[in-house]
C-alpha positions as MATLAB code, in Angstrom:
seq = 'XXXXXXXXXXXXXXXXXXXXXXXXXXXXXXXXXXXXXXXXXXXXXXXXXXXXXXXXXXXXXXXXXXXXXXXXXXXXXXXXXXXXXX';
ca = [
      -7.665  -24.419  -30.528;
      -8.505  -23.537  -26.888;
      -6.497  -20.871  -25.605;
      -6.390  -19.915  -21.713;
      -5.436  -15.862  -20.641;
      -4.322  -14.869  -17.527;
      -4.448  -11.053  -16.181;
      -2.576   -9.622  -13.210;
      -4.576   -8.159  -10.616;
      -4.404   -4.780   -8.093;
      -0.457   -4.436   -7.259;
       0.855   -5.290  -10.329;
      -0.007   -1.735  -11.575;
       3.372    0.671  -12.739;
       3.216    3.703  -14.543;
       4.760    3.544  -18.062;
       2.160   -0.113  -18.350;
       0.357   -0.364  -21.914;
       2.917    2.494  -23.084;
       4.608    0.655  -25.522;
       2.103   -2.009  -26.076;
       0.053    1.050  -27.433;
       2.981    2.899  -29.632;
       3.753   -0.726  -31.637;
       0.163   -2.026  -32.097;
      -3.279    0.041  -33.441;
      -5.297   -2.345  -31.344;
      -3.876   -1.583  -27.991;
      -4.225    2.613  -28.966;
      -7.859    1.532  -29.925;
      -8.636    0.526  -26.465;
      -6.807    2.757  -24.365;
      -8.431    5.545  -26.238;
     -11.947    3.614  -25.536;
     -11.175    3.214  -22.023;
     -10.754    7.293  -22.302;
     -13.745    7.756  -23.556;
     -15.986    5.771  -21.124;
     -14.257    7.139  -18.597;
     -14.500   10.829  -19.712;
     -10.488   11.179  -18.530;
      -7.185   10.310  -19.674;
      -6.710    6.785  -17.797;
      -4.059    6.140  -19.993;
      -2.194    8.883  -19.577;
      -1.893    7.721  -15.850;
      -1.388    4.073  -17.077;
       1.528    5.770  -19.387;
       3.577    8.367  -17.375;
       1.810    7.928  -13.515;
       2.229    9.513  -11.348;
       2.443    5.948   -9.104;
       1.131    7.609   -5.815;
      -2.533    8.401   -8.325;
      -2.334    5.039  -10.325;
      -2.231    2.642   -7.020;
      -5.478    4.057   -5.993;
      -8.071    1.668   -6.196;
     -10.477    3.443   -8.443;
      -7.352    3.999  -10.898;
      -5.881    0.738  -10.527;
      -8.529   -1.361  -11.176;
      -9.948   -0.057  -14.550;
      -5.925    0.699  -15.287;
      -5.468   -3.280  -15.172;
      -8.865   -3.788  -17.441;
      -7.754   -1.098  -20.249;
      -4.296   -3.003  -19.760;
      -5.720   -6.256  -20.064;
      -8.190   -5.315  -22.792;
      -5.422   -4.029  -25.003;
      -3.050   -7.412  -24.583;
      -6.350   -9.348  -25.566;
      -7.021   -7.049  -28.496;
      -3.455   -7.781  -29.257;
      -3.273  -11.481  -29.047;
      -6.766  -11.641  -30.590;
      -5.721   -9.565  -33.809;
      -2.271  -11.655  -34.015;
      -4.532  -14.793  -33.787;
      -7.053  -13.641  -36.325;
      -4.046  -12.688  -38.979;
      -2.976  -15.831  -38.509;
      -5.702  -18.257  -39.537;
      -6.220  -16.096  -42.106;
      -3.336  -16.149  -43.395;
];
């Protein structure tokens, strides 16, 4: 099965993105919390609750849209991986 992703790029940014993705599925929390991390700051507390004027700078927005990104993937990836197994 070949499977194609596409990821939204620098404007697409809003506060309150990966919020809920990362209350409903473990994955998502997984890589916001690893974005975190690397980061040494909360990036997903910006991604979660803004404010928008600090999350459309470009050195927020960009690795805002990655930890976003990252987390659908994780998402999809763990969906896809349930499923063959199952």
């Amino acid at each position: 099965m070949d499977i194609v992703l596409v990821f939204p790029g620098q404007g697409s940014q809003k506060p309150g993105m990966g919020k809920d993705l990362a209350a409903a599925f473990p994955a998502a929390d997984d890589v916001f919390r690893q974005a975190d991390e690397a980061l040494g700051e909360r990036l997903s507390s910006l991604c979660f609750d803004g404010p928008a004027e600090t999350l459309t700078l470009t050195h927020n927005a960009q690795p805002a849209l990655l930890a976003h990104g990252a987390a659908v993937w994780a998402v999809v990836r763990h969906a896809l991986v349930a499923r063959v197994e199952a």
